[in-house]
KEKE-118676 format. One record per residue (C-alpha): residue in one letter; x, y, z. Coordinates in steps of 0.02 Angstrom, whole numbers, plus 50000, padded with zeros to 5 digits. Layout:
// residues N
AXYZ...
END
This chain:
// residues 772
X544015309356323X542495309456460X541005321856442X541765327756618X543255332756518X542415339356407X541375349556528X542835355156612X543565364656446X541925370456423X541785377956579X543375388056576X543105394556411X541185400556458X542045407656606X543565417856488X541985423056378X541205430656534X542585440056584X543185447356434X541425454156387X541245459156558X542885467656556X542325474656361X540965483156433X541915492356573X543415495956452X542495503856325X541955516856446X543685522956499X544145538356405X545975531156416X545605518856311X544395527656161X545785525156033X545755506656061X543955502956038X543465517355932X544875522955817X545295542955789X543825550155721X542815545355914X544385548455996X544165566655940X542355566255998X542605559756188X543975571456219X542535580056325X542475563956443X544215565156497X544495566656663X542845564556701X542025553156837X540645544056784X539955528056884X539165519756730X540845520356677X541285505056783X539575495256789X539645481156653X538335481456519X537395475256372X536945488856252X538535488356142X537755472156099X536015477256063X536885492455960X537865478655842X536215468555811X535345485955741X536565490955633X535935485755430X536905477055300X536865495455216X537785503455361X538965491055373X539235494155166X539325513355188X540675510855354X541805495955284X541555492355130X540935477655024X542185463755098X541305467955260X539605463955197X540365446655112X540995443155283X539375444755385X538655433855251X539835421055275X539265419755452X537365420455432X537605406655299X538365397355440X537195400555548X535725396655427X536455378855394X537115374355555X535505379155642X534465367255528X536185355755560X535895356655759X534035352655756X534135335555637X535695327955699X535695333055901X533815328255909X533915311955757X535535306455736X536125309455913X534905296656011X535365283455883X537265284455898X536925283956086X536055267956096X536695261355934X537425246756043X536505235756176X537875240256318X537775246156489X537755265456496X538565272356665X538175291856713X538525302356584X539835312556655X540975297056665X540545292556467X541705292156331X541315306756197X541385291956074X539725285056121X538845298756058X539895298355880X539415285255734X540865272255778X539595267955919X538085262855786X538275243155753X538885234755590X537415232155471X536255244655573X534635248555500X534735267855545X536115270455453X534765276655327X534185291355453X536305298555434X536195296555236X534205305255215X535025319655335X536495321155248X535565323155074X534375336655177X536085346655254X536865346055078X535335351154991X535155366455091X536825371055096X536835371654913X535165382954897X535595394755039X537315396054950X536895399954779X535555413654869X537025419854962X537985420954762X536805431254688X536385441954822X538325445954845X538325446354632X537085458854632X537885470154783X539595469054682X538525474854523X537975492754601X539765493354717X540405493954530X538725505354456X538315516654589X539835521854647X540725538854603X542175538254475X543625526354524X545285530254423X545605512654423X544345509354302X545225521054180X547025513454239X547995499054165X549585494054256X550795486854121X552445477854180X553575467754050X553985483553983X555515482653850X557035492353877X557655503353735X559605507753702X558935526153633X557415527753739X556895533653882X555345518053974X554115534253962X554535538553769X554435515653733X552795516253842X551845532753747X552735525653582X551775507553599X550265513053643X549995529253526X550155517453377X549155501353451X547745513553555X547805527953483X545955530553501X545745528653678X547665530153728X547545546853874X549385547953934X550385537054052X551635539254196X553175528554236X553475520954409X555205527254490X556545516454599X556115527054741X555735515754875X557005524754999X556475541154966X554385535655010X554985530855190X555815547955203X554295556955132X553005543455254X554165550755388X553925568955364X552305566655322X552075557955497X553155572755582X552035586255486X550545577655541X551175579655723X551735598155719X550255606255605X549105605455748X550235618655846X549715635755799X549735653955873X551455647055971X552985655056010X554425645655944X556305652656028X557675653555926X558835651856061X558065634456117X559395623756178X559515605056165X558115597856268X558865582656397X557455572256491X557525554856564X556735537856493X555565528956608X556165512856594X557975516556624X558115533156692X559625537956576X559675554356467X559405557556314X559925567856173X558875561656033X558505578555979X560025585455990X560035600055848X561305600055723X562095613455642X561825612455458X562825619555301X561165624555210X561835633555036X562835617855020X561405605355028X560315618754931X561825617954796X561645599754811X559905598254782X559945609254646X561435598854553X560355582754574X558815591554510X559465589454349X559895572654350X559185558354245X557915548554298X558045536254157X559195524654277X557785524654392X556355520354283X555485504854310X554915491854183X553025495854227X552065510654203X550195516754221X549435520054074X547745531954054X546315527553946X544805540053916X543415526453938X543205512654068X542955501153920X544525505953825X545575503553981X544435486054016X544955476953833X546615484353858X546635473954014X546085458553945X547005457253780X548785451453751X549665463853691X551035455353600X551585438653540X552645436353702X551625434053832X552985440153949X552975458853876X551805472053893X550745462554023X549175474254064X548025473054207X546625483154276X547705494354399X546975493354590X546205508254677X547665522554708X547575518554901X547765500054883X549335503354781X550775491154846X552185502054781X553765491754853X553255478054724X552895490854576X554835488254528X555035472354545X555515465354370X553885453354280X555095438954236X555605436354419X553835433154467X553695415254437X555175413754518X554595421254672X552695412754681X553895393454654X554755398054817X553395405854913X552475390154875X553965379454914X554205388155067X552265388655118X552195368155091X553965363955206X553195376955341X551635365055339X552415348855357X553725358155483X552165361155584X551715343055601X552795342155741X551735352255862X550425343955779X550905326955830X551365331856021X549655337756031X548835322955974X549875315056105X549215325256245X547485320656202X547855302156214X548215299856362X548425279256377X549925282756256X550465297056345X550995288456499X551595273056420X552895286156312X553365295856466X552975282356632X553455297456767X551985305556725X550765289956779X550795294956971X550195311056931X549015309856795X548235295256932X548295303557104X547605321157030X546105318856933X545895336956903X547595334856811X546965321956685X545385332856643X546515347556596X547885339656499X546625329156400X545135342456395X545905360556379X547825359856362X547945354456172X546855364756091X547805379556202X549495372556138X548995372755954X548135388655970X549815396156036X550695390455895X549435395955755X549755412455807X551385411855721X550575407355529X549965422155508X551275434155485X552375418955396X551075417055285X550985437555238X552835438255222X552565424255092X551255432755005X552155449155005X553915440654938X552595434854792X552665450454706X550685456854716X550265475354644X549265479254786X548675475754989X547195470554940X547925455054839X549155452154961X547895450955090X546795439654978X548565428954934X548685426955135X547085422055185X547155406755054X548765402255116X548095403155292X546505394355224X547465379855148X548745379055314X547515376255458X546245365555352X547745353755318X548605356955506X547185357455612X545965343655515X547005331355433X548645333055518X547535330555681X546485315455606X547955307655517X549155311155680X548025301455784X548085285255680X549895290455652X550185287255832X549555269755824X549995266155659X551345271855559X551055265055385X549325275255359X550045287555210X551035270955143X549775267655031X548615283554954X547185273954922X546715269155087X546585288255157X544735289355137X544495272855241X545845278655359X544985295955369X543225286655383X544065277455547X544995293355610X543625307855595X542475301255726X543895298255850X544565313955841X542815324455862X543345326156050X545085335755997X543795345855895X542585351456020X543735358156139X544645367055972X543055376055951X542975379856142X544615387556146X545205393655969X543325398755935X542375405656095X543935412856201X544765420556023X543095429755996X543185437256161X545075442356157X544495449255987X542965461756050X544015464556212X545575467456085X546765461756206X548405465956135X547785482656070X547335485556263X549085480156309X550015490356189X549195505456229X549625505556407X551395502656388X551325514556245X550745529156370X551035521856529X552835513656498X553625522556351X552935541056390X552355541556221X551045552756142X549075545556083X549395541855913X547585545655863X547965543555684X548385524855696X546755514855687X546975496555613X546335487255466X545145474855486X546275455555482X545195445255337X546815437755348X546535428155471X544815429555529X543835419955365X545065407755385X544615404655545X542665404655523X542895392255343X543685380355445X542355378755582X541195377855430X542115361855379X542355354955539X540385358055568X539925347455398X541085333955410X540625329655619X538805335255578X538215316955542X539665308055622X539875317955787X538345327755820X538835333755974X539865346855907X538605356455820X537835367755974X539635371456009X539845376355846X538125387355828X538665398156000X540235403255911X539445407155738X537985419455838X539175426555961X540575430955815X538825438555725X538625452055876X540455451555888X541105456155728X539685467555665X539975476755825X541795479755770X541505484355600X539995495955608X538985497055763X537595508155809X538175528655731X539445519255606X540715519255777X542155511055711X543735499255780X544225496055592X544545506655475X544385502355301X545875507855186X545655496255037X544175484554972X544425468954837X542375471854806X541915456054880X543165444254807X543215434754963X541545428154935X542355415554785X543675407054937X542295406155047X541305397354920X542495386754853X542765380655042X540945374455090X540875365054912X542605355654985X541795354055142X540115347055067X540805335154944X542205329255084X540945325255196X540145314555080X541545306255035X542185302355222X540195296155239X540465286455088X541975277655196X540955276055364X539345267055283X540525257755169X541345250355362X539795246155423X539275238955290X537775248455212X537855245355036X536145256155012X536635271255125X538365270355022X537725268054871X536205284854873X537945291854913X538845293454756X537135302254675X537305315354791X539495320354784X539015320454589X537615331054629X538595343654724X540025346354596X538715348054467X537955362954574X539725369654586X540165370854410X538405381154374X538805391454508X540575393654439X539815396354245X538415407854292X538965417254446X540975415754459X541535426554300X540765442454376X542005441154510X543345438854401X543245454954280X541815470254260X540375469254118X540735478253962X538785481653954X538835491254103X540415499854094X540015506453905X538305514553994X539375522354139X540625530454004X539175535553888X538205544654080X539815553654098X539785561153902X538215566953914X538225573554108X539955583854031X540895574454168X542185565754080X543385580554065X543405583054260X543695562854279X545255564254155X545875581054236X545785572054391X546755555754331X548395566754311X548455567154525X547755551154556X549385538154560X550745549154627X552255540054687X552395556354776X550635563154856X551415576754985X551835589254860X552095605554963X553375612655101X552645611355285X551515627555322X552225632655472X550625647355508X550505658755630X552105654855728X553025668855815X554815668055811X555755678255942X557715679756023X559295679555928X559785696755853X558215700955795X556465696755827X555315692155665X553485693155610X552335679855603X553005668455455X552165655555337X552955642255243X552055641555088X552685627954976X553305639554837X554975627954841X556065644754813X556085653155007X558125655555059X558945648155181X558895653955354X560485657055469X560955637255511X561555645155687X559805646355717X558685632555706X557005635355765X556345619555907X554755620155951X554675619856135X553025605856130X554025593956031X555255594756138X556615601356009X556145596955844X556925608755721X555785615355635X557125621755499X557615601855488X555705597455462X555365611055317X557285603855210X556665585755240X555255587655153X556165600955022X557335588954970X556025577454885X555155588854804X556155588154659X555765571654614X553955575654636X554325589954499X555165577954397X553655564754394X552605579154358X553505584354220X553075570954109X551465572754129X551605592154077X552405589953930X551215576053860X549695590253910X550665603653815X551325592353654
END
């Protein structure tokens, strides 16, 4: 590839980056589109601006910009949590190092890879991007000692701003665990591997085992339920509720008839909420038969179990609790929010079943996506190109625009398309795994992701290109760090315009959130359908630290070897700075994410783990390039220094690592010993009993305030309260409010009737362990 090439993809990307921040800055104005850039609490604040014309409105700006860069590290803690904080660390780590990077190898190394040959330099629009890598530095040079004293200063500084970067994130972790207010998972073990009993009930085997082995710190416990069916009924009322509670002081007609209207797309009728007439005493009867029922078929092999001190619940967790290490396997039970209840019921023997196929499945969906791969590679060499498919020679020669495009800024496009799809593969996986809770299947996911695009987009690329050329380059193991020694340099170009398109146009789309934009329009424009103000979206660490660990790599290992991509590399890190604090926490904690669940910063191990591959691979693929050239001293100061670094990663992983992996006993006795002397700990053990309800929406809908008039008689003003007892009304007359467009409201208050009973019956465990 040609620098113009390369300018070309450059330009179109700076020009994308324009626009959508242009765009951003207008959009985020509209009042239409609040609920995309601000979520549901700032949605209910600009309902003043609808309607209203405003010309700054539609005059592009900076200030959301200046906004992002004032908001602290503590706001960002307070609005999103801890993982937040790890992430903006991650990226002013990267910009630390690769600003240092930039400086020593665009202004040292660059100039000697340049003129590292005595040949005739043409314009340097026409040159080839591989002049200005390390393959252009002659055999037995004597600068090869300037790429080996700045690859011991890059490494060296990557290692001390990292371990800063540890502690600091240590320490935050520390008072996220000290200074926050009671958390019932600290007092909750989730056990799985439970027994089954012939005689016994899983809640009578579950208080038996641990009122004999903890008796001392054993609280109570509560089974989980087989109830995965009845949660999406109870989401969906819940959702319906939500929808109809705001209504109040209306007057609801008994004698509402069906409601008929025509969709938008088609123009068609429908009768979706066509009101049915109900036999009420039977279903009551029903309910009442099934009330009485036996849960014990239901009952899951797992169970959370109470302790009364953090500590208790803490060596409960880390123990085994029986010679079988397959029974009565306890962990530290995640926050009740973060709960992943589908899993819950999934038996414990399966899941080393299910992790062997996931990871089976995640490795032939790798090597499945070496065929994109490969194509791509073939767009970017183009010599081969033509000689594979001859038709396209005329072209490719008459229209030089066309070569600059296919070789410059189609690939990385192609690929980027395609990456789209790992993702959501790669959750699915993680969810079919079996985790406990979102939060560990979003963690599962992002390695997965991690591990697919550092192998598909770095050494499926490299190894692709010499593939091309050469087939028999994975014949033989040994020679893959020469092979990747030849390869890395020659494929810096493909890289480059990666990090033009998959790194400066994605962080756009992301502040301009593109496909949020496009949903909501079709959502209110297309479909007719109400602002769903209660919707706001999780923040995608998913996919997003993926994305910035593998720049990080790509930035180390073509920092000494293809300098060139290192101011590329530092735009994206700042702009994805402004860009991602601003959606996180901005200026007055103005949210696009909202926060649901936090892992307390156990991304920060991944993204470790990831620059210590990237340091000590970039050594090693230096090792191979001054071993080619023949350097014996530059390859030979080498070897001190990939030592070096996995010395510095196994302190790191000795001194800092374990308190990621579990909570100090010191700390946790001082928190239980604050609460017995503040009186608190009854109030955190009264509150423990409501904490992990399969079944949170206790109570009937309140339907206040809501006149009811027609039919044979008119009525007062009625209330629902959720005694569970109120009689049936006439089933001739449902009630439809006229708003919703013929809900029933008599419908609405049995849906959510009907599951009460199981609620009752979870609860009912718990009373009788209070009263025995």
């Amino acid at each position: 590839m040609k620098i113009s090439a390369l300018l070309t993809s450059a330009g179109i990307n700076i020009g994308l980056c324009v626009l959508f921040l242009s765009l951003y800055s207008v959009l985020r104005k509209q009042p239409a589109n609040v609920r995309v850039y601000f979520g549901r609490r700032i949605a209910e604040e600009h309902d003043r601006l609808r309607g209203g014309f405003i010309l700054e409105r539609f005059v592009p700006s900076t200030g959301w910009i200046v906004k992002a860069l004032q908001c602290t590290e503590e706001e960002i803690l307070a609005a999103a949590g801890l993982d937040a904080v790890v992430f903006n660390r991650i990226l002013v780590f990267s910009m630390r190092i690769f600003s240092l990077a930039a400086v020593l190898c665009v202004f040292g190394i660059l100039p000697l890879n340049y003129f590292g040959q005595d040949i005739h330099h043409v314009r340097i629009p026409s040159e080839s991007l591989d002049i200005f890598t390390i393959g252009n530095v002659e055999v037995k040079s004597r600068w090869l000692w300037v790429h080996c004293v700045t690859l011991y200063i890059i490494s060296g500084v990557a290692c001390i701003l990292l371990y800063i970067e540890y502690k600091h994130i240590a320490r935050l972790r520390l008072l996220h665990l000290t200074s926050a207010t009671p958390k019932p998972s600290h007092f909750t073990v989730l056990v799985r591997g439970i027994p089954k009993a012939d005689k016994e009930s899983c809640s009578d085997v579950v208080d038996g085992f641990f009122t004999k082995y903890h008796s001392s710190s054993y609280l109570f416990h509560q089974v989980v339920y087989k109830v995965g069916k009845v949660q999406k009924i109870m989401t969906g009322a819940k959702k319906a509720y939500k929808k109809f509670k705001h209504f109040t002081d209306e007057t609801v007609d008994q004698g509402c008839r069906t409601i008929t209207y025509r969709c938008c797309l088609c123009g068609a009728s429908s009768n979706s909420f066509k009101l049915l007439n109900t036999e009420c005493e039977q279903n009551r009867g029903k309910a009442d038969n099934k009330s009485i029922l036996d849960l014990d078929d239901e009952e899951c092999t797992a169970a959370f179990v109470f302790f009364k001190t953090r500590y208790a619940a803490l060596v409960a967790s880390e123990i085994l609790q029986t010679s079988n290490p397959m029974k009565w396997v306890a962990n530290l039970a995640p926050e009740p929010e973060d709960v992943y209840w589908s899993n819950l019921w999934l038996p414990y023997k399966q899941l080393w079943a299910r992790r062997i196929a996931t990871l089976l499945g995640s490795i032939c969906f790798m090597f499945i996506f070496l065929i994109p791969v490969t194509f791509i590679q073939g767009l970017s060499q183009l010599e081969q190109l033509q000689q594979r498919l001859p038709f396209l020679r005329g072209i490719l020669k008459k229209k030089y625009y066309m070569t600059q495009l296919v070789t410059g800024y189609l690939p990385s496009v192609i690929l980027q398309i395609f990456l789209y799809t790992v993702a959501p593969i790669m959750m699915l996986f993680s969810t079919l795994e079996g985790p406990t809770s979102h939060s560990e299947r979003k963690r599962s996911a992002c390695c997965k992701v991690l591990i697919f695009t550092v192998w598909n987009i770095f050494f499926a690329n490299v190894l692709s290109g010499t593939v091309i050329s050469q087939l028999n380059v994975l014949s033989s193991p040994k020679d893959i760090p020469v092979e990747l020694a030849k390869a890395v340099p020659g494929q810096a170009t493909f890289f480059i315009t990666y990090v033009l398109t998959s790194g400066w146009a994605s962080l756009s789309s992301e502040v301009m959130q593109l496909f949020g934009l496009i949903w909501n329009f079709i959502r209110k424009y297309v479909l007719r359908m109400r602002e769903d103000t209660e919707f706001v979206p999780s923040f995608p660490y998913h996919t997003e630290v993926p994305k910035v660990l593998l720049f990080g790599l790509l930035g180390f290992t073509l920092s000494v070897l293809a300098p060139l991509i290192l101011p590329f590399l530092l735009v994206y890190f700042c702009l994805g700075y402004v860009v991602y604090r601003n959606q996180l926490c901005s200026f007055q904690l103005l949210n696009v994410y909202r926060t649901r669940y936090d892992t307390g910063g156990l991304y920060w191990p991944i993204a470790c783990n990831t620059v210590i591959f990237s340091l000590v691979l970039t050594q090693i693929i230096c090792l191979g390039v001054f071993g080619l050239k023949e350097s014996p001293v530059a390859a030979g100061f080498t070897i001190p220094l990939i030592i070096l670094t996995l010395l510095f990663n196994q302190y790191c992983r000795n001194r800092l690592l374990p308190l990621f992996k579990t909570f100090p006993a010191q700390d946790l006795i001082d928190m239980d010993r604050e609460d017995e002397r503040s009186g608190r700990i009854d109030e955190i053990h009264h509150g423990l009993h409501s904490a992990y309800c399969q079944f949170p929406d206790t109570v009937d809908v309140p339907l206040e305030k809501i006149k009811i008039v027609g039919g044979d008689e008119e009525q007062g003003s009625t209330s629902g309260e959720s005694s569970g007892k109120e009689t049936c009304e006439d089933p001739k007359k449902d009630l439809s409010h006229p708003t919703l467009k013929g809900l029933p409201v008599n419908h609405l208050r049995h849906a959510v009737r009907s599951v009460t009973f199981l609620i009752r019956l979870q609860k009912r465990g718990l009373s009788e362990q209070k009263n025995g």
